[in-house]
N, CA, C and O atoms as a DFTB+ gen file, in Angstrom:
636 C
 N C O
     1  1      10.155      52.490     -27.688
     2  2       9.055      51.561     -27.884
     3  2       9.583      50.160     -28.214
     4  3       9.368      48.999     -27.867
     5  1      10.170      50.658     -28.832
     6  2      10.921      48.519     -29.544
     7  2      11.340      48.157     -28.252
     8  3      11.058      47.007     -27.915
     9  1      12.232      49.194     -27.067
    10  2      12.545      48.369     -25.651
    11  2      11.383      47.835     -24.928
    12  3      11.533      46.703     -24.466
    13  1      10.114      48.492     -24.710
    14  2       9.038      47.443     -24.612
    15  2       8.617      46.342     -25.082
    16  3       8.475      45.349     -24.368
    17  1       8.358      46.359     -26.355
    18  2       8.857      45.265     -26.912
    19  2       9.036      44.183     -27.158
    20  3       8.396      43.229     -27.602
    21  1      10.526      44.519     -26.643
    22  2      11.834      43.199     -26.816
    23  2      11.167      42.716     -25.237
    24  3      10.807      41.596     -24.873
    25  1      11.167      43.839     -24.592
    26  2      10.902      43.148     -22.521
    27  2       9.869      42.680     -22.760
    28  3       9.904      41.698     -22.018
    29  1       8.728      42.633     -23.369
    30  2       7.518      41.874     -23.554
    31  2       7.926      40.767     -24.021
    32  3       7.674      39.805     -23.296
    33  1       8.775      40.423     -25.511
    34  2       8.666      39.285     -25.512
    35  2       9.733      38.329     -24.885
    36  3       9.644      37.123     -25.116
    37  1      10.658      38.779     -24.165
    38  2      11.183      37.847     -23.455
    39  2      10.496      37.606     -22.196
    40  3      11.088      36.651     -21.693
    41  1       9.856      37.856     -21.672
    42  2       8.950      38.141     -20.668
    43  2       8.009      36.808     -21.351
    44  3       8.264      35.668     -20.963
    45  1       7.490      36.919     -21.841
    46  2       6.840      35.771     -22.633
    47  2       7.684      34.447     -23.018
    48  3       7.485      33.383     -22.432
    49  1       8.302      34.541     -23.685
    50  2       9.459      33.778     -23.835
    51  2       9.937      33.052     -23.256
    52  3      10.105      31.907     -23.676
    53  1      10.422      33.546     -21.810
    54  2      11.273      33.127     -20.792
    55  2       9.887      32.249     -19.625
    56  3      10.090      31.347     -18.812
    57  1       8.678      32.870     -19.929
    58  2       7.586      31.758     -19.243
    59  2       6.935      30.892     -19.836
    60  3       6.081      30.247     -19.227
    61  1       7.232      30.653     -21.356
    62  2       6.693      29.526     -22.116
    63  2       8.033      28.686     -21.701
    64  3       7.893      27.736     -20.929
    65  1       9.079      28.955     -22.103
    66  2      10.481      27.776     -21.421
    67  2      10.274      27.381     -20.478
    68  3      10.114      26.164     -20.377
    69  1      10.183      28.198     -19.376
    70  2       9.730      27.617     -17.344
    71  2       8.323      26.910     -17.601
    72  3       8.172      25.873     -16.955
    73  1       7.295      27.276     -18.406
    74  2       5.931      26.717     -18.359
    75  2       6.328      24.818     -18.849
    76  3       6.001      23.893     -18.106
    77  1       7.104      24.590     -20.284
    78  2       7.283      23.401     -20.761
    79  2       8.159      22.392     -20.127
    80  3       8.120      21.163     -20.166
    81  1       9.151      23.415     -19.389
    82  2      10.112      22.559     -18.427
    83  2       9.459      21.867     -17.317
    84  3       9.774      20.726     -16.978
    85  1       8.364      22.705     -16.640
    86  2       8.130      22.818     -15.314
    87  2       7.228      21.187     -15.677
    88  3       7.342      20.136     -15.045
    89  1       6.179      21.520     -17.139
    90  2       5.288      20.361     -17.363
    91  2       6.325      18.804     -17.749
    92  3       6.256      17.632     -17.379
    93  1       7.210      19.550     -18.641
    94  2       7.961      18.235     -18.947
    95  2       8.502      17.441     -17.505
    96  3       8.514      16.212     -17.430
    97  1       8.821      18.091     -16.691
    98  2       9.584      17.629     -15.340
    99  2       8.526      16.731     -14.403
   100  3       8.884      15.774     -13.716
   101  1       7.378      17.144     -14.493
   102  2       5.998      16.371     -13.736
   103  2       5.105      15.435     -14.617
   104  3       4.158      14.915     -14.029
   105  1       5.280      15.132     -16.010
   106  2       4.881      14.344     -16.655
   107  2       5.116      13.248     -15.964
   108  3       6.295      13.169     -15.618
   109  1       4.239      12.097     -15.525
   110  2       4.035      10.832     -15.217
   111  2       4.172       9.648     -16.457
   112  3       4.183      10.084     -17.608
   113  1       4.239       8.693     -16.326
   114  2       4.239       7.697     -17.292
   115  2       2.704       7.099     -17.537
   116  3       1.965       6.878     -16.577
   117  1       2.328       6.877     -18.800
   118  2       0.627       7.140     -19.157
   119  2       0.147       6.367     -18.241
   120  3       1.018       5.780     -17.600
   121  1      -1.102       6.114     -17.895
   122  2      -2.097       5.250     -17.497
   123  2      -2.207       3.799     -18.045
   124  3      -2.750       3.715     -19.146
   125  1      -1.807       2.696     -17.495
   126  2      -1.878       1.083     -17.882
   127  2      -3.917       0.773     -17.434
   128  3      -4.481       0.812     -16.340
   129  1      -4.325       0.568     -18.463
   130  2      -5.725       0.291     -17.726
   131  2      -5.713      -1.370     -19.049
   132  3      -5.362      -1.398     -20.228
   133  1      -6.165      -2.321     -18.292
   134  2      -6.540      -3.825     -18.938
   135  2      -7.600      -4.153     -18.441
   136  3      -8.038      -3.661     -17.400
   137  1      -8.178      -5.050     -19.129
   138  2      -9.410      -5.999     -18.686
   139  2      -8.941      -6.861     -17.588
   140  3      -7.822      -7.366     -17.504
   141  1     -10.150      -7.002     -16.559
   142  2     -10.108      -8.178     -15.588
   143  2      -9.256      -9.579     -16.052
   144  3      -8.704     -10.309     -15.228
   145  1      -9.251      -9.838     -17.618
   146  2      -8.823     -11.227     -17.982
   147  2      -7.538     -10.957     -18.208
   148  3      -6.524     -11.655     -18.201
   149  1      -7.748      -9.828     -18.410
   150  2      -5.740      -9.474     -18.866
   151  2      -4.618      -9.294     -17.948
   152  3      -3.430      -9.369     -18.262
   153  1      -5.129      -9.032     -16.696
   154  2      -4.810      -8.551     -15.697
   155  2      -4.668     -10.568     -15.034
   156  3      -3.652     -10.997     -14.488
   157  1      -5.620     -11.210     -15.234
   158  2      -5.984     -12.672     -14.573
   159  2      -4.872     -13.569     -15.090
   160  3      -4.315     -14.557     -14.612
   161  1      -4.736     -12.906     -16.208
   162  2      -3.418     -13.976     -17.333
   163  2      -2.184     -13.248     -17.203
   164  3      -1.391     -13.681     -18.039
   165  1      -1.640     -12.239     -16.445
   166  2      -0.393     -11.674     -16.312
   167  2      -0.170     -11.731     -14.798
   168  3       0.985     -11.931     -14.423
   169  1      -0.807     -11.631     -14.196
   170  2      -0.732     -11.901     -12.692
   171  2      -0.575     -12.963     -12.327
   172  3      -1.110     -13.689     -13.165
   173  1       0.197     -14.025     -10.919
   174  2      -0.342     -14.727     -10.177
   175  2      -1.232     -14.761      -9.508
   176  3      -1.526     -13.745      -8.878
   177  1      -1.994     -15.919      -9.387
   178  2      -3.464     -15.888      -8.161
   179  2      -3.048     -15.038      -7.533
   180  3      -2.884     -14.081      -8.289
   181  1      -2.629     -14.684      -6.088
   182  2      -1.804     -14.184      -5.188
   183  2      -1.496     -12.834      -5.814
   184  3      -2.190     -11.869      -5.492
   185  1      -0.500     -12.697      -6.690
   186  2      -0.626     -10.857      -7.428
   187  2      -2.459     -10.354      -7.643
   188  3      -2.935      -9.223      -7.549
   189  1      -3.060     -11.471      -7.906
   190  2      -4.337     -10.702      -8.528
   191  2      -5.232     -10.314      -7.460
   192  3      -6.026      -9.373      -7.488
   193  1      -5.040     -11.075      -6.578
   194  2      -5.567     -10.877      -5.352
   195  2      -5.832     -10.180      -4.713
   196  3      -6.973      -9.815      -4.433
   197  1      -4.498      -9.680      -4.171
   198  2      -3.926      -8.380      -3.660
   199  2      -3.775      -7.008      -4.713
   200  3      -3.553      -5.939      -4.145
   201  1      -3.844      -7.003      -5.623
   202  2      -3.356      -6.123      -6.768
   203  2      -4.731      -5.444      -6.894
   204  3      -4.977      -4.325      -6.443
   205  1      -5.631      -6.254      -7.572
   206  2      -6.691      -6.147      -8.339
   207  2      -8.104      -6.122      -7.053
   208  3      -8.833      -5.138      -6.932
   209  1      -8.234      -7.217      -6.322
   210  2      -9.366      -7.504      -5.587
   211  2      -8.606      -6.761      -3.836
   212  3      -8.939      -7.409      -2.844
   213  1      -8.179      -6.186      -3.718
   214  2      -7.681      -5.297      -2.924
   215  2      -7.218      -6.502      -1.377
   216  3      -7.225      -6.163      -0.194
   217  1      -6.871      -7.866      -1.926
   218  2      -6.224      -8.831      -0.461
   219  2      -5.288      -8.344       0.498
   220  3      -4.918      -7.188       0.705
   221  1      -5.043      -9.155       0.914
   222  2      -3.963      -8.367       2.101
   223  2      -3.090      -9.686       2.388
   224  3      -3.607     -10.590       3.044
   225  1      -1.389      -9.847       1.768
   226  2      -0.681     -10.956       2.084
   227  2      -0.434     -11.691       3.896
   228  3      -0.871     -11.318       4.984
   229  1       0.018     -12.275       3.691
   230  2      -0.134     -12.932       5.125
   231  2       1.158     -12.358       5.388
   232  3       1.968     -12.500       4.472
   233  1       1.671     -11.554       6.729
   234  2       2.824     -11.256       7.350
   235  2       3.829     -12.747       7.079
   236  3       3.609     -13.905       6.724
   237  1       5.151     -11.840       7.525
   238  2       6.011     -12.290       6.795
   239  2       7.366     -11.795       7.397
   240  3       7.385     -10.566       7.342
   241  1       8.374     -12.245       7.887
   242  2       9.625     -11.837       8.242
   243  2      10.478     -12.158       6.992
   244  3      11.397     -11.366       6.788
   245  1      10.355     -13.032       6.249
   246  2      11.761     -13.085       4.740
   247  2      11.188     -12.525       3.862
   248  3      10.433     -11.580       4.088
   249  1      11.357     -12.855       3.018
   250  2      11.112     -12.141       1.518
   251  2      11.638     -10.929       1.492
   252  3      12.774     -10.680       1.894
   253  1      10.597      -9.833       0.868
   254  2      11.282      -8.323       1.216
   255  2      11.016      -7.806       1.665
   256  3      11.147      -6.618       1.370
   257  1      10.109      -8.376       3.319
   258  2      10.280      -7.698       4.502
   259  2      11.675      -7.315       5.279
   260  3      12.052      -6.335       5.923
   261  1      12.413      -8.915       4.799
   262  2      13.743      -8.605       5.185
   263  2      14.659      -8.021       4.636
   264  3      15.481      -7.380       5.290
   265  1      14.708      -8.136       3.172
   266  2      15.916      -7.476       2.147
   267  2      15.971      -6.054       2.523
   268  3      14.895      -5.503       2.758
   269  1      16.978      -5.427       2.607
   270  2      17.757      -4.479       2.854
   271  2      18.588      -4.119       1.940
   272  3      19.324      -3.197       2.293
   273  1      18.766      -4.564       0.736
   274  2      19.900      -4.263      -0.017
   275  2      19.341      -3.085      -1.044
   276  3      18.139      -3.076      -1.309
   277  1      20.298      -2.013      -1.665
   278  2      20.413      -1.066      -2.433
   279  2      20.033      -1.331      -3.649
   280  3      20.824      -1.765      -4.486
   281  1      18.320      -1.023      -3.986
   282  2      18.160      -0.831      -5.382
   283  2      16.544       0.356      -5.514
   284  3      16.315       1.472      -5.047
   285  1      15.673      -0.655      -6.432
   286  2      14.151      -0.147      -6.300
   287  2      13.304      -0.748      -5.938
   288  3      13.813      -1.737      -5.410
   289  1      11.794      -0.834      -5.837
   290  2      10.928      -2.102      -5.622
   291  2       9.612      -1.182      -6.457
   292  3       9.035      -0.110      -6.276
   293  1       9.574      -1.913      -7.100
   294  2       8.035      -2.004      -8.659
   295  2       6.901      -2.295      -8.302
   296  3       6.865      -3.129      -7.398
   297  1       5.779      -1.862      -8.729
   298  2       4.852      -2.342      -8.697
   299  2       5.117      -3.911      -9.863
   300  3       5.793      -4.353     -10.792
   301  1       4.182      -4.162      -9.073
   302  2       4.761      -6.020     -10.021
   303  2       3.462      -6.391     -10.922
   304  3       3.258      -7.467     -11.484
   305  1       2.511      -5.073     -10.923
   306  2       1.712      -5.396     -12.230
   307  2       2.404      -4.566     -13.192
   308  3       2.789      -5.233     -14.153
   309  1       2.767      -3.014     -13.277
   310  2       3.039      -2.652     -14.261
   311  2       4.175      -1.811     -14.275
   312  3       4.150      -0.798     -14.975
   313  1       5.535      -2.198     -13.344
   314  2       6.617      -2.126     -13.235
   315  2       6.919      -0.490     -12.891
   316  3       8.084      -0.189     -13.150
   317  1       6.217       0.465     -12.436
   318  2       6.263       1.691     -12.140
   319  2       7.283       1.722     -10.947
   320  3       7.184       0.969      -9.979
   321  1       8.071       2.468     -11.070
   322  2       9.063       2.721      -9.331
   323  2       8.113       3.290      -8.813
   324  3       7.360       4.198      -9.164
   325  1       8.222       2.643      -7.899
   326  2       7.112       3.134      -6.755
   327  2       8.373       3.719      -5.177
   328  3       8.185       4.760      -4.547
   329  1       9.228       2.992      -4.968
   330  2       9.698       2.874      -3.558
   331  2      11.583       2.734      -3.875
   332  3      11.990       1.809      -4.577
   333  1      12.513       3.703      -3.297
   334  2      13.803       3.719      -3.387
   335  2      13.811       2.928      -1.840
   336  3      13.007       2.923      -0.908
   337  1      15.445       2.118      -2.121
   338  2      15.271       1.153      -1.121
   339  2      16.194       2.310       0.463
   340  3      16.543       1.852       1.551
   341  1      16.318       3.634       0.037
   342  2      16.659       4.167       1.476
   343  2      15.671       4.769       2.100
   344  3      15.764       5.482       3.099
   345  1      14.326       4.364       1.269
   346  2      13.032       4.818       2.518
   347  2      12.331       3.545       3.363
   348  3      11.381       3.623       4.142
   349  1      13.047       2.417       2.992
   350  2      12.907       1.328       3.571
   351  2      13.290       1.336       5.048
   352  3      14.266       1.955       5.471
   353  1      12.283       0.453       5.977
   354  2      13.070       0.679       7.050
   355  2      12.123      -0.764       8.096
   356  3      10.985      -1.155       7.834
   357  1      12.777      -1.153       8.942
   358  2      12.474      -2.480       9.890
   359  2      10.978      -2.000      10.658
   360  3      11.003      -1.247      11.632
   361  1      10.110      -2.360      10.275
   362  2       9.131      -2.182      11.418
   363  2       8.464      -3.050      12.051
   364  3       7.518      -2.787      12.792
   365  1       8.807      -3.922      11.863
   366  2       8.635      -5.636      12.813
   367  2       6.701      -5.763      12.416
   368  3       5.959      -6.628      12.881
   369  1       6.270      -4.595      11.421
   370  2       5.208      -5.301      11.180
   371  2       4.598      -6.768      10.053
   372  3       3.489      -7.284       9.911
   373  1       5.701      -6.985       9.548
   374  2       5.423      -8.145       9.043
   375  2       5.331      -8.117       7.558
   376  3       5.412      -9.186       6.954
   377  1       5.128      -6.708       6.738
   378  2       5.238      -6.129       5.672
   379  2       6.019      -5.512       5.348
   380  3       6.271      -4.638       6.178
   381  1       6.951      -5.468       4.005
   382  2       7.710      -4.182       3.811
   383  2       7.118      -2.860       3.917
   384  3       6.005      -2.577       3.475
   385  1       8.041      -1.917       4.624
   386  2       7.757      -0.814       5.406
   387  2       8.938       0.301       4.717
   388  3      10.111       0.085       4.413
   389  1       8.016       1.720       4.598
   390  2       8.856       2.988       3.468
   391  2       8.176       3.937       4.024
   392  3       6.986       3.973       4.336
   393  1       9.175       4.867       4.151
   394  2       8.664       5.885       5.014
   395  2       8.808       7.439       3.885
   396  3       9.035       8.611       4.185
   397  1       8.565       6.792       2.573
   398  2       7.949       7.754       1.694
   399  2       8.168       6.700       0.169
   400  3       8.843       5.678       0.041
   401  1       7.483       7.280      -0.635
   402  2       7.253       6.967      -1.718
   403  2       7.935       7.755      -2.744
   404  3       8.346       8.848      -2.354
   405  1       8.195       7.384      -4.230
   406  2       8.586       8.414      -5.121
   407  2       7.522       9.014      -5.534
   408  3       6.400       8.512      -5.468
   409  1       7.815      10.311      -6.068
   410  2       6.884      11.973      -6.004
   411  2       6.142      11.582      -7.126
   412  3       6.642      11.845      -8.220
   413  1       4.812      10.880      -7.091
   414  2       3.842      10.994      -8.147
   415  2       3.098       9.714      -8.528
   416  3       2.018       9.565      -9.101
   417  1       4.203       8.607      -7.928
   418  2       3.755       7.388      -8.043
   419  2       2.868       6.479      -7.460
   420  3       2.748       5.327      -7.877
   421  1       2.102       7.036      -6.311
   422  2       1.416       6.475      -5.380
   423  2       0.086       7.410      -5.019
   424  3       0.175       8.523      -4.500
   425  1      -1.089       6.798      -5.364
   426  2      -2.326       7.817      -4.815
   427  2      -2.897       7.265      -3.689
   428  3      -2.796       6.052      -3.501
   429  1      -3.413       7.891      -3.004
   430  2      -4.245       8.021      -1.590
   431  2      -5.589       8.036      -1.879
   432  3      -6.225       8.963      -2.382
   433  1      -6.102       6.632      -1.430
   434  2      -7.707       6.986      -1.247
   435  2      -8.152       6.072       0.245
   436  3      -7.579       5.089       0.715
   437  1      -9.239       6.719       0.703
   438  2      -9.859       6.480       2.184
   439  2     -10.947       4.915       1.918
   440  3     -11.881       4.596       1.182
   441  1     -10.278       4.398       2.813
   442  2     -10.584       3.093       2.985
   443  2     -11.517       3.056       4.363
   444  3     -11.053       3.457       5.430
   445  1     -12.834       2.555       4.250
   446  2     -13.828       2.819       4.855
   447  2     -14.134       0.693       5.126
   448  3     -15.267       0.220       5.208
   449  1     -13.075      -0.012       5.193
   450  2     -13.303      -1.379       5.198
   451  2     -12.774      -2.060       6.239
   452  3     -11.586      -2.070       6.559
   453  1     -14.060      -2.880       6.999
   454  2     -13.075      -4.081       8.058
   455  2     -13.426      -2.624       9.423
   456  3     -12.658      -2.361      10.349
   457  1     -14.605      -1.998       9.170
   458  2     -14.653      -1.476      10.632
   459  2     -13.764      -0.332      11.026
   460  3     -13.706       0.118      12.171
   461  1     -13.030       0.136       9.932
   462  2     -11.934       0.493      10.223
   463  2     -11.662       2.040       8.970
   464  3     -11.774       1.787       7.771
   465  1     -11.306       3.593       9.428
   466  2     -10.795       4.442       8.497
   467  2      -9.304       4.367       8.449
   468  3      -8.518       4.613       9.365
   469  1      -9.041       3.977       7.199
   470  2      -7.361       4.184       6.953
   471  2      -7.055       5.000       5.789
   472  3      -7.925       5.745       5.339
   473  1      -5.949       4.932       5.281
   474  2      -5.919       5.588       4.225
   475  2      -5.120       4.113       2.903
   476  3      -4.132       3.434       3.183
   477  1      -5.753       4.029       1.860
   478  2      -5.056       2.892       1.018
   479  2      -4.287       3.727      -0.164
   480  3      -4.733       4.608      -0.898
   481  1      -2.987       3.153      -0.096
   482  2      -2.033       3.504      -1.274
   483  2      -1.965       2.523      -2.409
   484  3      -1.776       1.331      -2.165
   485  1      -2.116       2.990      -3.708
   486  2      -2.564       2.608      -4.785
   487  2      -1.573       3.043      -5.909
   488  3      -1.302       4.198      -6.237
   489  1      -0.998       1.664      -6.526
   490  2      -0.297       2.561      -7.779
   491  2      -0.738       3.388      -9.049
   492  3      -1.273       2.883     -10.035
   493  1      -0.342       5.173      -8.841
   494  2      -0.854       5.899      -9.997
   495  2      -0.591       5.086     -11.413
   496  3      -1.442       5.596     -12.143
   497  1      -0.040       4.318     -12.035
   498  2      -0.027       4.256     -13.050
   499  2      -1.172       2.864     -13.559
   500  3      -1.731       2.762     -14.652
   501  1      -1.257       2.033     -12.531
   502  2      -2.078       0.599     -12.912
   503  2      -3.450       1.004     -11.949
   504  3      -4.539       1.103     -12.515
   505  1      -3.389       1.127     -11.142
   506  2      -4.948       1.271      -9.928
   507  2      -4.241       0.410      -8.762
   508  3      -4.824       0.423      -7.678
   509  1      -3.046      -0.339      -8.864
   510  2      -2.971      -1.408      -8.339
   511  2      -3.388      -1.221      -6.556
   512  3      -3.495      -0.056      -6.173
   513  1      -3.566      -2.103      -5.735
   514  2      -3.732      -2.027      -4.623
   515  2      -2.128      -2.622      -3.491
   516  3      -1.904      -3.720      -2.982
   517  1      -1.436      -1.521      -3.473
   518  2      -0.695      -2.030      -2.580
   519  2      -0.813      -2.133      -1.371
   520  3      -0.788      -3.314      -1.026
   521  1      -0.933      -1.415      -0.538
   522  2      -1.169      -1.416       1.119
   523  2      -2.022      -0.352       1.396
   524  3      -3.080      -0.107       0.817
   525  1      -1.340       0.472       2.610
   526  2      -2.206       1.243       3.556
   527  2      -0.998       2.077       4.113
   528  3       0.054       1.471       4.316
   529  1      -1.095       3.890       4.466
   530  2       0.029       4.124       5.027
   531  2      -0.842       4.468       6.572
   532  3      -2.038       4.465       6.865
   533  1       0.400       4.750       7.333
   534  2      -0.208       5.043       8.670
   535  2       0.942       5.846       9.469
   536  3       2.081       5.817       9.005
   537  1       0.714       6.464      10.496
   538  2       1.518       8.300      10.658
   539  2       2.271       7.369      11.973
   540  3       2.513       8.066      12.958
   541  1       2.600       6.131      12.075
   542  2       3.563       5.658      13.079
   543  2       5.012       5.080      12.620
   544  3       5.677       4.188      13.146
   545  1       5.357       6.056      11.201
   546  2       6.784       5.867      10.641
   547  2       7.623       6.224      11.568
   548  3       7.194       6.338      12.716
   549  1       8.929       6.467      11.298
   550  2       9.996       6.901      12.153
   551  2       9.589       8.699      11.773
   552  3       9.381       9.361      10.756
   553  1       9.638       8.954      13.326
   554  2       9.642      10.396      13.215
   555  2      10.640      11.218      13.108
   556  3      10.455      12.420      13.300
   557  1      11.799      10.750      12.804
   558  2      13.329      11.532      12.101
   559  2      13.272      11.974      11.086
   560  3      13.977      12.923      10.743
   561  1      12.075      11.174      10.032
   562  2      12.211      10.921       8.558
   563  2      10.841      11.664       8.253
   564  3      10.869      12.892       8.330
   565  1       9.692      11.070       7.928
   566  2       8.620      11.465       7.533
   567  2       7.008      11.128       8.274
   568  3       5.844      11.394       7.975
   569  1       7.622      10.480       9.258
   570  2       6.699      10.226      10.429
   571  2       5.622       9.247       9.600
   572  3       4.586       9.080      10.243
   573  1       5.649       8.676       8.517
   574  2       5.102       7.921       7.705
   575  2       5.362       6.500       7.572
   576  3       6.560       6.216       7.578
   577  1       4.540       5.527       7.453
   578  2       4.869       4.171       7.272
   579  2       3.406       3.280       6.466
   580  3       2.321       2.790       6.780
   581  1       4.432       3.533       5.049
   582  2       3.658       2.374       3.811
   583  2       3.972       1.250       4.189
   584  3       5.104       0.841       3.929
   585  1       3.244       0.610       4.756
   586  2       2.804      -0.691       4.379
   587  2       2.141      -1.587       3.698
   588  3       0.944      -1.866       3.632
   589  1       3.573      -2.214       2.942
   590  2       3.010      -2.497       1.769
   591  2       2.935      -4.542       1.351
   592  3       3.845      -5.152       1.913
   593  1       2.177      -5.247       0.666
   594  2       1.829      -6.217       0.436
   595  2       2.938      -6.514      -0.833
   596  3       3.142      -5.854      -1.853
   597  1       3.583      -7.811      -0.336
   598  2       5.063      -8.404      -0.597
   599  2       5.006      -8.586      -2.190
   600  3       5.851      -8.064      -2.916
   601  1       4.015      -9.316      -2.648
   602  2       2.949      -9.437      -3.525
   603  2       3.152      -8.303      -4.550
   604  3       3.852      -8.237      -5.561
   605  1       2.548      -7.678      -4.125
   606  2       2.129      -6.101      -4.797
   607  2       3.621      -5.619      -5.416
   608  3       3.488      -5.157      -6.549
   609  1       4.749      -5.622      -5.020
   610  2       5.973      -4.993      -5.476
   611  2       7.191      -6.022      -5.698
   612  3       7.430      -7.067      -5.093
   613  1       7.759      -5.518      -6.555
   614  2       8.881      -6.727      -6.847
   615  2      10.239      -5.722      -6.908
   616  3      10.293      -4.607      -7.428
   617  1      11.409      -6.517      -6.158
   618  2      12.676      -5.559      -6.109
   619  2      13.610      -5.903      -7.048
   620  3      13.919      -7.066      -7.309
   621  1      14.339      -4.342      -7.867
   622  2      15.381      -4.572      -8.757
   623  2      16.595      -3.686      -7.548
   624  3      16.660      -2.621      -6.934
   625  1      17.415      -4.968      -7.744
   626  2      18.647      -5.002      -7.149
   627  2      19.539      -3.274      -7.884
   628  3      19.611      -3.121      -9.104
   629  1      19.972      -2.449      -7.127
   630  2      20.984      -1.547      -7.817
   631  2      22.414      -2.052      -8.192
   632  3      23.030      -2.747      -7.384
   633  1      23.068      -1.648      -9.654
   634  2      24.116      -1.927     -10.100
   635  2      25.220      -1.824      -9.262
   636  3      26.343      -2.105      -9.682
């Protein structure tokens, strides 16, 4: 009887450890929620624009449509990694272009605006409004392509 038991409670045991790991490992970073004014006084016109009132930057070949170099790129209201720079990739559309996102940081909601169904990607941690993805990525990779507003994300260079 005590060998039942003991197998019961490690049995228990051993799925409260996998249960706290599994939660600790998918924990997100909390929710940033501010007032319209708070958001108006930390932003540029141009960030608030696009961020907040859902704009769309004007295409663009420099900035970090063009950068290519090895680091991250942030949401530039509330600094969340959103994008590693090896899902980056050239798509001559005029926006920086990622053909995936990091696992948790980006939500999907259906954009019903401009005549048009797309899907809009939004940073989980602020609401922010970054772009739009669309299923004409490179099909080697994830057949995916965020397009995203220059505006909306800011890049930290890797060490």
């Amino acid at each position: 009887m005590k060998n039942v038991y003991l197998a019961l409670f490690l049995i228990l045991f051993m799925n409260s450890t996998v249960f706290s790991q599994t939660k600790n490992k998918t924990q997100m970073t909390e929710k940033v929620t501010k007032t319209e004014d708070e958001w108006k006084n930390e932003l540029t016109p141009q960030q608030y624009f696009v961020l907040r009132e859902k704009g769309t930057d004007a295409p663009s070949e420099g900035g970090l449509t063009s950068n290519f170099e090895k680091g991250t790129y942030l949401c530039a209201a509330c600094n969340t990694q959103l994008f590693k720079s090896n899902s980056k990739f050239e798509s001559h559309c005029g926006w920086p272009s990622f053909d995936d996102a990091i696992e948790g940081t980006v939500n999907y909601v259906v954009d019903k605006t401009h005549g048009m169904i797309r899907t809009e990607i939004i940073c989980a941690t602020c609401g922010g409004h970054l772009g739009h993805i669309f299923d004409d990525g490179p099909k080697e990779t994830t057949g995916k392509r965020y397009c995203v507003n220059t505006t909306s994300i800011k890049f930290v260079k890797q060490e």
